[in-house]
C-alpha positions in Angstrom: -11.3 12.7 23.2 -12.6 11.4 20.2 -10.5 8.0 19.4 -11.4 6.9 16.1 -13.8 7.6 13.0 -17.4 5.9 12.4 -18.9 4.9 9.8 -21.4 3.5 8.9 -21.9 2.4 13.0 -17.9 0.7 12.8 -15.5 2.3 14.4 -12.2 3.1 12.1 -9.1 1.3 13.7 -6.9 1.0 10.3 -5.7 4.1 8.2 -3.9 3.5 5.1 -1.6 5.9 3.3 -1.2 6.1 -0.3 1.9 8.7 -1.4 4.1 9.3 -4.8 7.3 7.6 -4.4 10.4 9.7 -4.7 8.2 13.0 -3.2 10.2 14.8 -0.7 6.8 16.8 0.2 4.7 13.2 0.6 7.7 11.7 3.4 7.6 15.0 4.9 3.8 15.1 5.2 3.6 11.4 6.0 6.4 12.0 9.0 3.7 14.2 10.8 0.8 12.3 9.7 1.7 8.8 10.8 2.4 9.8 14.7 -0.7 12.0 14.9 -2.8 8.7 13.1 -1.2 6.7 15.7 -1.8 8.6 18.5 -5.7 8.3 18.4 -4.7 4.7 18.2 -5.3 3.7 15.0 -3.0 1.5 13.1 -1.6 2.9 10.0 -1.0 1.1 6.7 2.2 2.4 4.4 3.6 0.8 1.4 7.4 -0.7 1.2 8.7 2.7 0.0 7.7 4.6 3.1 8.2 2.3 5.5 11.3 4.1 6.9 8.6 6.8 8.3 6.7 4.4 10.5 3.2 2.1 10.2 3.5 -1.1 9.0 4.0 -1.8 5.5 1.6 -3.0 3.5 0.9 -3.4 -0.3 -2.0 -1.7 -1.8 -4.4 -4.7 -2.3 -4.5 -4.9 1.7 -4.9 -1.1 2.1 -7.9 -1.5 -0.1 -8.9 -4.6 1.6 -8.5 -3.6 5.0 -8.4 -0.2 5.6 -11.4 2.2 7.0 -10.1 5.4 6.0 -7.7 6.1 3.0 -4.9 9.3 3.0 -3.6 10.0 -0.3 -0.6 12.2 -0.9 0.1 12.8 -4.2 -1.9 13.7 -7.1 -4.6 12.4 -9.3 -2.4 9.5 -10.7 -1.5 8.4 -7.1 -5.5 8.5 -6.1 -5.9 6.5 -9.1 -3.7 3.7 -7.9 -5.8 3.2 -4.9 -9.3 4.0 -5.5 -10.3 1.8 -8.1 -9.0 -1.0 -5.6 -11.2 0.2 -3.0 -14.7 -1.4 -3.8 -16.2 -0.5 -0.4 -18.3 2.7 -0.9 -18.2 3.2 2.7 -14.5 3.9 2.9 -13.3 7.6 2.8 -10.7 8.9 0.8 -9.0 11.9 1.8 -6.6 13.2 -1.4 -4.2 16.0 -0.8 -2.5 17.4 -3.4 1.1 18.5 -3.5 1.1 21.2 -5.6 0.5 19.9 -9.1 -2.8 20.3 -11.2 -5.2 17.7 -10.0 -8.7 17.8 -9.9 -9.7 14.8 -7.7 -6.7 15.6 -5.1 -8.4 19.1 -4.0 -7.3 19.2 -0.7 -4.0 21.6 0.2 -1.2 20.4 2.0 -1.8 23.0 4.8 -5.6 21.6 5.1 -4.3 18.1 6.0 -5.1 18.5 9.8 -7.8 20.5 9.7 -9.9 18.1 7.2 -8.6 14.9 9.1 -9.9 16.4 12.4 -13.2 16.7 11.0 -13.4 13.4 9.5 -12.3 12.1 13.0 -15.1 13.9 14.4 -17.5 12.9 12.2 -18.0 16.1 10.4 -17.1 15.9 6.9 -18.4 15.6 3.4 -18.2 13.0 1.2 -18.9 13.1 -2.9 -19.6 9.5 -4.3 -17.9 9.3 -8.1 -19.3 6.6 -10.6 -16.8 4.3 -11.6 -17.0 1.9 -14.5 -16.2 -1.6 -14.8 -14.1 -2.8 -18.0 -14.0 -6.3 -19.2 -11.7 -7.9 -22.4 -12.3 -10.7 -24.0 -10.0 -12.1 -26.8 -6.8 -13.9 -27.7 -5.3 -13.6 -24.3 -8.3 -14.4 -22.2 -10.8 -13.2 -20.2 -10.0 -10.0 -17.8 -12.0 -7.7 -15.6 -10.9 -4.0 -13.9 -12.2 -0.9 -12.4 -11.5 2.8 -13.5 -12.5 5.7 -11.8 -11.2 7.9 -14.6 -10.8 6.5 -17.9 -9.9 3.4 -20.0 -8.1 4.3 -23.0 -7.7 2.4 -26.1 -4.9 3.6 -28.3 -2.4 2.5 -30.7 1.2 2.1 -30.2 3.5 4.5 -31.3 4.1 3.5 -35.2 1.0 1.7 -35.5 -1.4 2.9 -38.4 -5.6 4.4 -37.7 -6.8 2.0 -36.1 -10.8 1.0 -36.3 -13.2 0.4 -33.7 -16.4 -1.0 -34.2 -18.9 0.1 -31.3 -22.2 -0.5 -30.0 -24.3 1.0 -27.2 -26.3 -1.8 -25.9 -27.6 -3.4 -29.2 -27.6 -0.5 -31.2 -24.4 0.0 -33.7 -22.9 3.5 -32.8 -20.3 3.7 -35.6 -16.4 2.1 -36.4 -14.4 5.0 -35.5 -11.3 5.7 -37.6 -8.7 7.5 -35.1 -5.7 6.7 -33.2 -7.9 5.7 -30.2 -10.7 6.0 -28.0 -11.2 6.6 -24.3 -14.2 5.8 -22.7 -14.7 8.1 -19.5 -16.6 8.4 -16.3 -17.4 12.3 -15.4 -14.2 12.2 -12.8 -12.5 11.4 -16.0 -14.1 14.1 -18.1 -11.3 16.6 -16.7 -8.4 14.1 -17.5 -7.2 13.0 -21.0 -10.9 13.6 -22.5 -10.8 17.1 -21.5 -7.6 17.3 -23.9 -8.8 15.1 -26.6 -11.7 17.5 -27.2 -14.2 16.4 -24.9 -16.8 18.4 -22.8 -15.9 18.7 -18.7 -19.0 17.1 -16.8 -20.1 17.6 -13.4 -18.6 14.7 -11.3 -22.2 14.2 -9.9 -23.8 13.2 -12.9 -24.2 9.6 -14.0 -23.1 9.7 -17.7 -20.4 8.3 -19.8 -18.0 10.0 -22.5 -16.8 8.7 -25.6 -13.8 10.7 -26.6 -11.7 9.9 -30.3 -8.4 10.3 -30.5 -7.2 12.3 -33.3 -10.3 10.8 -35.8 -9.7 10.8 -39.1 -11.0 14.3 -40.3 -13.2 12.3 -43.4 -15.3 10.4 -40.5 -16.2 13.8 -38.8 -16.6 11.6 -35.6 -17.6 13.8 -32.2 -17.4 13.1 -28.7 -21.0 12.0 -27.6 -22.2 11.8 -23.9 -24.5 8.1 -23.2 -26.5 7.5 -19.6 -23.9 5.5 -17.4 -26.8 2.6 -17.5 -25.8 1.9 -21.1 -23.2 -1.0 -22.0 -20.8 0.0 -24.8 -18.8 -2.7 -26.5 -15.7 -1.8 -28.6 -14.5 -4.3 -31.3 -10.6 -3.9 -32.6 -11.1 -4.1 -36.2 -7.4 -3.5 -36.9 -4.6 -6.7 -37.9 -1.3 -5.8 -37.4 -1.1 -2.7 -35.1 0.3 -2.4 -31.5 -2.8 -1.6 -29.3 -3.1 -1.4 -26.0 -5.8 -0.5 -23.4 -4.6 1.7 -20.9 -7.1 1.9 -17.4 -6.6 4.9 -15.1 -3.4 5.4 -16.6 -1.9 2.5 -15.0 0.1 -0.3 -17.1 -1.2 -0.8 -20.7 -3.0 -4.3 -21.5 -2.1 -5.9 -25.3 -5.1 -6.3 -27.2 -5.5 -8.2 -30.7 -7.3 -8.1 -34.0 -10.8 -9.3 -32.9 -10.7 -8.4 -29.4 -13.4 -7.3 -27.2 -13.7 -4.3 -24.6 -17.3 -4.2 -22.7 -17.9 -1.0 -20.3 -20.3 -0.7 -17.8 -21.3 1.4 -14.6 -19.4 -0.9 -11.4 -21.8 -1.1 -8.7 -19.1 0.3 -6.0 -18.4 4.3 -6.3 -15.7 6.0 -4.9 -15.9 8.2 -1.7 -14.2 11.3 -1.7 -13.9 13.4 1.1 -14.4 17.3 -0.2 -14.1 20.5 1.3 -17.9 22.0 2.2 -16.5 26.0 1.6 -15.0 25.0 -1.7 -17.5 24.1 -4.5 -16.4 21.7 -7.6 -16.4 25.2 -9.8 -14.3 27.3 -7.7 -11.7 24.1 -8.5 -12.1 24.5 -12.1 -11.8 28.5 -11.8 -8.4 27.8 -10.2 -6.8 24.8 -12.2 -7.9 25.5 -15.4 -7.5 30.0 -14.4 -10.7 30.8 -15.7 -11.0 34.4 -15.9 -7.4 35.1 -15.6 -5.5 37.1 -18.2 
């Protein structure tokens, strides 16, 4: 009997579970899950919430310290609250959707065991996202995060156009004139770029978006694609306005008049562990029903 998980020659003694609080589907799945975890001997991580259906509780900073393998029951906005913690490239993530849209949370709820089986057994497949690393600099401080989908700088909700003046590298790209702009890694492209306008890239490919939000239609501005070596720097040229920088869609981060956001490629990507009979195309076919009438 197989007893734990290798890789990258260490044996996988600590599992930690990642779910949507207040899911009735996720404390279901994670009732199963935990005893099975448990019964190849592996200790299993759970946050406060879930503590009620066994493991030990944990907060997510330890999951993503700790943990060898990472189960996330949810959807893309629960993955998202994990993964850009996790800066080990060697860690696993399994994401299983419960039945909403998500695009990085491919796998099905009725796949769970089958696909944790594998990856006990060493016989899985794993697709390594880019994710970017985003520093501000400004009135408040310096501060540094990860994204694995997006960081979105937009304007509060009676705030006026606000202006952004942005370079790649040393080059000046323009000031956009909009109510925002997100700055995305291919994961991200299917996220809020893909409904702001901008194009759906291959979650392979090491590029970066640049999506306006609503430009002003005088500028003419146009998402543009940049090599994910590039460094983009995004000036807030604005007095005045509630802005805010939103990464991954988690809590919002003030920014001021003079401000500074810097975006790089993060040395760490994310491992995902994918189904080999279902390609990234036959997930867009079925989330965004191409081809249906």
């Amino acid at each position: 009997m197989v007893e734990g998980l290798r890789t990258d020659g260490n044996m996988v003694n600590v599992v930690g579970i990642v779910a949507k609080y207040g899911e009735e589907k996720a404390e279901k799945l994670m009732r199963s899950t935990i005893p099975w975890l448990e019964g190849r001997g592996m200790e299993v991580l759970v946050e406060a919430e879930f503590g009620a259906t066994g493991g030990r509780v944990a907060q997510k900073a330890e999951m993503a310290e700790r943990a060898d393998l990472i189960i996330v029951l949810g959807g893309d906005g629960t993955l998202l609250s994990i993964a850009r913690l996790v800066e080990r490239p060697e860690v696993p993530i399994v994401g299983v959707n419960l039945g909403g849209l998500g695009f990085i949370t491919e796998i099905a709820m009725d796949e769970i065991e089958e696909v944790l089986a594998s990856t006990i057994a060493e016989n899985y497949t794993i697709e390594k996202r880019m994710t970017l690393s985003v520093s501000i600099s400004g009135q408040d401080g310096d501060r540094s995060l990860r994204i694995l989908n997006d960081a979105v700088i937009t304007k509060g909700a009676r705030s006026k156009i606000i202006d952004l003046e942005t370079y790649v590298g040393s080059d000046y790209l323009c000031t956009y004139r909009a109510d925002g702009l997100i700055i995305s890694t291919p994961t991200g492209s299917t996220a809020y770029s893909l409904a702001a306008g901008g194009p759906i890239l291959h979650p392979a490919m090491g590029a970066i978006i640049l999506c306006p939000i609503c430009p002003h239609t005088l500028t003419t501005n146009r998402p543009i694609v940049i090599a994910s070596d590039a460094r983009i720097r995004s000036t807030l040229r604005s007095a005045g306005d509630t802005v805010v920088l939103i990464p991954d869609g988690q809590e919002g981060i003030l920014l001021h008049n003079g401000d500074r956001v810097e975006v790089r490629r993060h040395k760490s990507p994310v491992s995902l562990v994918r189904v080999p009979t279902r390609s990234y195309f036959d997930v867009l076919r079925s989330k965004l029903k191409w081809g249906e009438l």
